[in-house]
N, CA, C and O atoms as a DFTB+ gen file, in Angstrom:
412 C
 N C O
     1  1     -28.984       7.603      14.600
     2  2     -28.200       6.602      15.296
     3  2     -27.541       7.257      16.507
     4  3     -26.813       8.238      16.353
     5  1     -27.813       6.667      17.860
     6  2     -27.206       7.109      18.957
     7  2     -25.764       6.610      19.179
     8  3     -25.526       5.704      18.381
     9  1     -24.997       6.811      19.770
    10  2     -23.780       6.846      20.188
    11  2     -23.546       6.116      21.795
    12  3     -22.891       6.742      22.628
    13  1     -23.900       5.304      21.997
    14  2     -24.167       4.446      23.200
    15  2     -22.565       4.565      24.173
    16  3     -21.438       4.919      23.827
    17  1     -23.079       4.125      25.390
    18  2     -21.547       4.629      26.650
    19  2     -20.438       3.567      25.939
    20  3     -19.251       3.869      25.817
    21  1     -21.019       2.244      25.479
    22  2     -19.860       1.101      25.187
    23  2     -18.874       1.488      23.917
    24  3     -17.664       1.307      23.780
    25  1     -19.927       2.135      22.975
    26  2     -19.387       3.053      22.018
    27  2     -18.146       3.962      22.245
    28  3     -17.086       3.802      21.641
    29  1     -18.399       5.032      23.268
    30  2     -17.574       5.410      24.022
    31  2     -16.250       4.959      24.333
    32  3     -15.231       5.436      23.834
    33  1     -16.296       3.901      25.283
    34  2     -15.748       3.206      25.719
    35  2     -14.284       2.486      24.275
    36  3     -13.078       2.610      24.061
    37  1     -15.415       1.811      23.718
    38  2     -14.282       1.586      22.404
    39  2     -13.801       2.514      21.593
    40  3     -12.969       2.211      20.739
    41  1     -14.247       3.756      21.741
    42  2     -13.629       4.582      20.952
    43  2     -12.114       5.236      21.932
    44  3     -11.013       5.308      21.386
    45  1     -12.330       5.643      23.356
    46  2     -11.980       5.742      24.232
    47  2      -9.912       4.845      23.911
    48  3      -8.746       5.225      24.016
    49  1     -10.391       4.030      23.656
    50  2      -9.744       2.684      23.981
    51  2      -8.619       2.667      22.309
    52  3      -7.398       2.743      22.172
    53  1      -9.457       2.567      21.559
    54  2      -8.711       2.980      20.081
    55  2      -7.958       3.995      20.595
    56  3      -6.898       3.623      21.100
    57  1      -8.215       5.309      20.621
    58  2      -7.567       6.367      21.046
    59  2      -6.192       6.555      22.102
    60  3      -5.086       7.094      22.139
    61  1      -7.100       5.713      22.904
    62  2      -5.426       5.164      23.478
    63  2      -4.513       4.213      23.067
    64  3      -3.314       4.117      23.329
    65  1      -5.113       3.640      22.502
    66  2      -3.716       2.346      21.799
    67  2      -2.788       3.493      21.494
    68  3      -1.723       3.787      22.037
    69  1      -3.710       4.324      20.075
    70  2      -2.702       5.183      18.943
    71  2      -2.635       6.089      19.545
    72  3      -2.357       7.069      18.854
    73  1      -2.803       6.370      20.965
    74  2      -1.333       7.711      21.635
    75  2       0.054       6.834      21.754
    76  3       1.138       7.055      21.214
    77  1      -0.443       5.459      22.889
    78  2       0.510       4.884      23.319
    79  2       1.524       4.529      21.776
    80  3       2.754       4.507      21.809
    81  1       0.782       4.298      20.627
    82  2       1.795       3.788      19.814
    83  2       2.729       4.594      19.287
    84  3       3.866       4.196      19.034
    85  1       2.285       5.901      19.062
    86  2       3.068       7.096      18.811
    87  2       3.503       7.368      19.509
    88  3       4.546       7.787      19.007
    89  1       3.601       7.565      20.929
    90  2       4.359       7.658      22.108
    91  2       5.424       7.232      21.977
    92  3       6.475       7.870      22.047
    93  1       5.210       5.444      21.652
    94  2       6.848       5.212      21.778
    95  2       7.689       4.955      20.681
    96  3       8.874       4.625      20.713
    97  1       6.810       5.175      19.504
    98  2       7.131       5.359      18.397
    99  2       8.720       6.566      18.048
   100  3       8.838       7.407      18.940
   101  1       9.210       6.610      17.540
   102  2      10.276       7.998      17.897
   103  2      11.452       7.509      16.325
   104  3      11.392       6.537      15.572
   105  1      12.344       8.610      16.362
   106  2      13.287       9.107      15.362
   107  2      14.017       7.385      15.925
   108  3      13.993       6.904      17.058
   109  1      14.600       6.808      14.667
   110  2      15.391       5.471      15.208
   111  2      16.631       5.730      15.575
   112  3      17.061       6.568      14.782
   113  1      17.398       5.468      16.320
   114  2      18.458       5.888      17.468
   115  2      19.966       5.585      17.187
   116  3      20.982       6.088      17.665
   117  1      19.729       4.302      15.973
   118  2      20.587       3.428      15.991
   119  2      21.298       4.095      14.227
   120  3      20.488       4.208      13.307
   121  1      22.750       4.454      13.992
   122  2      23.015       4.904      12.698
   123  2      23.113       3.439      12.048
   124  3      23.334       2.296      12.448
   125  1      22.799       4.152      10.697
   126  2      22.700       3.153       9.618
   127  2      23.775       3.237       8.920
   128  3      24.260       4.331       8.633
   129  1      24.492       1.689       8.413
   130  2      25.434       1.145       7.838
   131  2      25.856       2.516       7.039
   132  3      24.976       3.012       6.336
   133  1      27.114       3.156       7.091
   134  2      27.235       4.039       5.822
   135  2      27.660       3.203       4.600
   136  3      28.458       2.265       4.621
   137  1      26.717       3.899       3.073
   138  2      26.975       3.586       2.322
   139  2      28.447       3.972       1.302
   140  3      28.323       4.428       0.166
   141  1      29.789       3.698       1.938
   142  2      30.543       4.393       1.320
   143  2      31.719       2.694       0.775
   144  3      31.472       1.502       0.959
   145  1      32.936       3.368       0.100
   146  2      33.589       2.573      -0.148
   147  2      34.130       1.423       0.583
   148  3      34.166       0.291       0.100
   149  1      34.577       1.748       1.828
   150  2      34.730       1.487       2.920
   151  2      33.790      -0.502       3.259
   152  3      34.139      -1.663       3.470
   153  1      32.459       0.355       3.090
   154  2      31.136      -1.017       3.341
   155  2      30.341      -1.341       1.896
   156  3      29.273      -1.948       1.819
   157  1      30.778      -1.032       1.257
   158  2      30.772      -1.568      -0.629
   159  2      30.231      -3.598       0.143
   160  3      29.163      -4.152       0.402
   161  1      31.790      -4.025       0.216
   162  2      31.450      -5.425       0.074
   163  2      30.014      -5.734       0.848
   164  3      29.247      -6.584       0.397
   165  1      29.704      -4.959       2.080
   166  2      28.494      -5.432       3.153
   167  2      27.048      -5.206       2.400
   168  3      26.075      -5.960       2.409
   169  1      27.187      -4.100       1.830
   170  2      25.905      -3.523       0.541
   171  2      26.179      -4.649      -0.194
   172  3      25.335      -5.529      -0.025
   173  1      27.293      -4.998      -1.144
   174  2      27.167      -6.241      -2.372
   175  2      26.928      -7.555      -2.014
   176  3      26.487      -8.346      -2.848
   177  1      27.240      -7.988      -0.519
   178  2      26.779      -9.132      -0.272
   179  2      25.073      -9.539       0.364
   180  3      24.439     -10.594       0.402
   181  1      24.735      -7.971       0.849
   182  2      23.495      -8.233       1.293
   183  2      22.604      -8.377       0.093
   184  3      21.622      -9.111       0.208
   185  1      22.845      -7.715      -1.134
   186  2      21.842      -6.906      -2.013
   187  2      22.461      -7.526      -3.161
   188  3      22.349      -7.048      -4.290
   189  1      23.337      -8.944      -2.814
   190  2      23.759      -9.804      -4.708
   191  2      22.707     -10.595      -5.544
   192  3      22.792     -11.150      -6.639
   193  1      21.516     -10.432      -4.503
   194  2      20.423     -11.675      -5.592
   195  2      19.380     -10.482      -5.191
   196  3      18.418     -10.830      -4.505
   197  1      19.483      -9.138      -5.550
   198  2      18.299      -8.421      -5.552
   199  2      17.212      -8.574      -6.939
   200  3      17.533      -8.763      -8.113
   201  1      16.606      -8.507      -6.681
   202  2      15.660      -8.500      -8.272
   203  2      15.860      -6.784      -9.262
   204  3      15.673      -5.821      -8.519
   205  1      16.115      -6.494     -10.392
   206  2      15.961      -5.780     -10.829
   207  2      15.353      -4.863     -10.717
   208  3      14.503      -4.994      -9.836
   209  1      15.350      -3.406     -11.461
   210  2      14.248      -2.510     -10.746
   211  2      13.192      -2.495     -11.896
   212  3      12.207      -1.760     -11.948
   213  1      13.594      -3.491     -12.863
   214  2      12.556      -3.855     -13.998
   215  2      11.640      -5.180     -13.408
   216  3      10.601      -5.337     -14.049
   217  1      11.841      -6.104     -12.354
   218  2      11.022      -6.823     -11.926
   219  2       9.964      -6.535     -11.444
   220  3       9.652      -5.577     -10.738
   221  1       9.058      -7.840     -12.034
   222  2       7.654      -7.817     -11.050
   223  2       7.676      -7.220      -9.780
   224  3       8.523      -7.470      -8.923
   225  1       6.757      -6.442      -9.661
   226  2       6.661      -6.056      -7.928
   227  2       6.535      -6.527      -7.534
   228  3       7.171      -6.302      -6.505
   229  1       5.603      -8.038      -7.385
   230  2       5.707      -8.435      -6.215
   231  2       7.093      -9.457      -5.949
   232  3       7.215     -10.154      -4.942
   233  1       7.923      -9.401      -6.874
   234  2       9.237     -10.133      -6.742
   235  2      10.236      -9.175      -5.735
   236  3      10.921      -9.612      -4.810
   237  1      10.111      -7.477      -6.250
   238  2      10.366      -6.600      -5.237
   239  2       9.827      -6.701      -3.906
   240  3      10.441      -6.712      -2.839
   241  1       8.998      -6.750      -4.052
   242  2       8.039      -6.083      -2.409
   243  2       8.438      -7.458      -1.410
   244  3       8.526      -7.262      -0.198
   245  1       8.658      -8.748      -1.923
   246  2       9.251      -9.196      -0.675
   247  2      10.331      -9.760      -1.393
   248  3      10.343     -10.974      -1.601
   249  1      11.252      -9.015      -1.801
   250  2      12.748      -9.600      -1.409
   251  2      13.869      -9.253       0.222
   252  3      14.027      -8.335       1.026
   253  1      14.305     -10.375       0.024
   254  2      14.864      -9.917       1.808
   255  2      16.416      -9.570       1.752
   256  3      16.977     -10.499       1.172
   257  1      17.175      -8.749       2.070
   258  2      18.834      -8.668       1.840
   259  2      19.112      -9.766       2.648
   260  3      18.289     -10.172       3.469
   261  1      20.564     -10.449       2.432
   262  2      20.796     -11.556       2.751
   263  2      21.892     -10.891       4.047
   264  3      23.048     -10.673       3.685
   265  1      21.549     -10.601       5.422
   266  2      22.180      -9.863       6.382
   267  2      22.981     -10.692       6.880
   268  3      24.118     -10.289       7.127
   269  1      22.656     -11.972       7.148
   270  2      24.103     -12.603       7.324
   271  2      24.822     -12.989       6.808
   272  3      25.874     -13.281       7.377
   273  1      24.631     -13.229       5.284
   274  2      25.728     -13.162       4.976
   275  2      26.587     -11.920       5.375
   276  3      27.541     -11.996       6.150
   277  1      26.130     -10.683       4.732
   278  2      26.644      -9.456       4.991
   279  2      27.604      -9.066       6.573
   280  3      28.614      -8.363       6.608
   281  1      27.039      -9.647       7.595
   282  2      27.225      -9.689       8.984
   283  2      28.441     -10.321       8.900
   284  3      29.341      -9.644       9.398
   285  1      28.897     -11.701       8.311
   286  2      29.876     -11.703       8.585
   287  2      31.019     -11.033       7.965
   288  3      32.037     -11.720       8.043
   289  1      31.184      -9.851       7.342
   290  2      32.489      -8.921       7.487
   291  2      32.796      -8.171       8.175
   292  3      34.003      -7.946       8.255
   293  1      31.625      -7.227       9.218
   294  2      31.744      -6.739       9.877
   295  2      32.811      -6.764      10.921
   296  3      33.793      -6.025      10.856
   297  1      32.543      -7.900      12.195
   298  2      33.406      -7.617      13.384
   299  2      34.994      -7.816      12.942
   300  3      35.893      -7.233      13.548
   301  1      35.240      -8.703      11.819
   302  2      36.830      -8.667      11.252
   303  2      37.405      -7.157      10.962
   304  3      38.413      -6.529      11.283
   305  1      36.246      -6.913      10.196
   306  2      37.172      -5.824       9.583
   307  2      37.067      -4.357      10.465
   308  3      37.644      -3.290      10.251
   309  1      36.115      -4.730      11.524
   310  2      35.923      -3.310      12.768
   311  2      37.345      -3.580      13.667
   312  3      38.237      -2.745      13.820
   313  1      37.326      -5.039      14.253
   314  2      38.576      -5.042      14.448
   315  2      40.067      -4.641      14.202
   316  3      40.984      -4.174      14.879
   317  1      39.845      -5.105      12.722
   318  2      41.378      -4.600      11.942
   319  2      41.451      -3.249      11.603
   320  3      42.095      -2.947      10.598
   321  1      40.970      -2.486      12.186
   322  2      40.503      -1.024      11.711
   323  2      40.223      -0.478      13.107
   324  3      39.691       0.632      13.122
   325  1      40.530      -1.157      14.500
   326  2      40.474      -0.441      15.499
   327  2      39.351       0.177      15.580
   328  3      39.479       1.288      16.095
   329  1      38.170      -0.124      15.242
   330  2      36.818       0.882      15.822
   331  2      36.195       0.164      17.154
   332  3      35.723      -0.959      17.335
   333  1      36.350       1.042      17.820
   334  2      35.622       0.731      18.988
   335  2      34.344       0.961      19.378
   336  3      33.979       2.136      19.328
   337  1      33.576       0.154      19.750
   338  2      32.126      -0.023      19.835
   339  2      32.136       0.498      21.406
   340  3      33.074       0.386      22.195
   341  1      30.622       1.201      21.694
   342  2      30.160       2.229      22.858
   343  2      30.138       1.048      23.805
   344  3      30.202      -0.045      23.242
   345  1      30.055       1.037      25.239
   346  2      30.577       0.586      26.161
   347  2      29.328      -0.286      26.560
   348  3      29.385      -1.247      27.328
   349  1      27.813       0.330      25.726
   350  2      26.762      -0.829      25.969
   351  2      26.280      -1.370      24.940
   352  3      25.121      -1.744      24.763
   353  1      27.562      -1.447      23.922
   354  2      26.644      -2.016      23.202
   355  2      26.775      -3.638      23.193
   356  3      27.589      -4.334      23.800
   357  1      25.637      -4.056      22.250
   358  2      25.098      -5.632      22.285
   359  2      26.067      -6.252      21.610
   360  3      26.934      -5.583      21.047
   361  1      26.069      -7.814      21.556
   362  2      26.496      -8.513      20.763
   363  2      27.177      -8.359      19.089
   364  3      26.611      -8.275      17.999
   365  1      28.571      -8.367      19.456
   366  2      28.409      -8.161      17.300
   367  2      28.444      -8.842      16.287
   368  3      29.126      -8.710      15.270
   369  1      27.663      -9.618      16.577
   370  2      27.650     -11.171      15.455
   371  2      26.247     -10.774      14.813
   372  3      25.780     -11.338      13.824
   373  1      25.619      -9.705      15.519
   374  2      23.919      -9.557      14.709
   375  2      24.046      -7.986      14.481
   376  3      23.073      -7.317      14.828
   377  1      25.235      -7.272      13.888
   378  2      25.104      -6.070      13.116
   379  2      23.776      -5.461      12.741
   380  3      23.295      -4.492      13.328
   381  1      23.309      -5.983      11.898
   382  2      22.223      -5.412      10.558
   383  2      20.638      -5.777      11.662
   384  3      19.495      -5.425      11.372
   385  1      21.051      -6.541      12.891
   386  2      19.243      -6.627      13.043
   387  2      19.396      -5.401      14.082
   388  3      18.548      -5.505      14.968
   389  1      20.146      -4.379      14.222
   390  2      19.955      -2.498      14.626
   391  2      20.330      -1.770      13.215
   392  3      19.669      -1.017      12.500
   393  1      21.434      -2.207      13.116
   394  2      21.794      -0.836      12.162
   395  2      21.134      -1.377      10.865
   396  3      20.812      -2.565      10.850
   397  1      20.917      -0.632       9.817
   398  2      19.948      -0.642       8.900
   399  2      20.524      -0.239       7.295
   400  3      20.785       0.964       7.290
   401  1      20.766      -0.795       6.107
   402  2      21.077      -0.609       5.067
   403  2      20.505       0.096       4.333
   404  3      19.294      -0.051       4.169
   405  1      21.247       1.114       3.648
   406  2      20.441       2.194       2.976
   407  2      19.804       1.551       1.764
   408  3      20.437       0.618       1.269
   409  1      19.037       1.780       1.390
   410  2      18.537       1.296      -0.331
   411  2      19.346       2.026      -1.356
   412  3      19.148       1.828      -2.554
């Protein structure tokens, strides 16, 4: 079996997708929710109708944390706690769709 130029060509082409995707692929930038006493309630409200770790997998494999609920404790209690957010950051009514909950 020969290896024809179009061959080439699509292989060529694969090869570049998966540089470009790893390219911009990278370490995620954004810190994730710490799991401490502190964000207890934001973990218990995202993760209150989780399925067991005795459930069906596929009851696991797509359960979704419930982020807004969770979202809304955030900007109250960053407020009442004086934390100040970096000078670009986005909107804070959508917390959890950057920062990320530990399992």
């Amino acid at each position: 079996m020969r290896i024809e130029r179009r061959d080439w060509i699509f292989i060529a082409v694969v090869v570049i997708v998966l540089v470009v995707f790893i390219g911009i692929s990278g370490k995620e930038k954004t810190t994730p929710v710490p799991n401490d006493q502190m964000h207890r309630i934001v973990y218990e409200t995202a993760f209150r109708n989780a399925p067991a770790p005795d459930a069906p997998i596929f009851k696991r494999a797509f359960y979704k944390p419930d982020k807004k609920g969770a979202e809304a404790y955030c900007e109250p209690c960053h407020k009442e706690k004086g934390v100040q957010f970096p000078a670009n950051h986005p909107s804070k009514n959508r917390c959890l769709f950057c920062h990320k909950l530990k399992r």
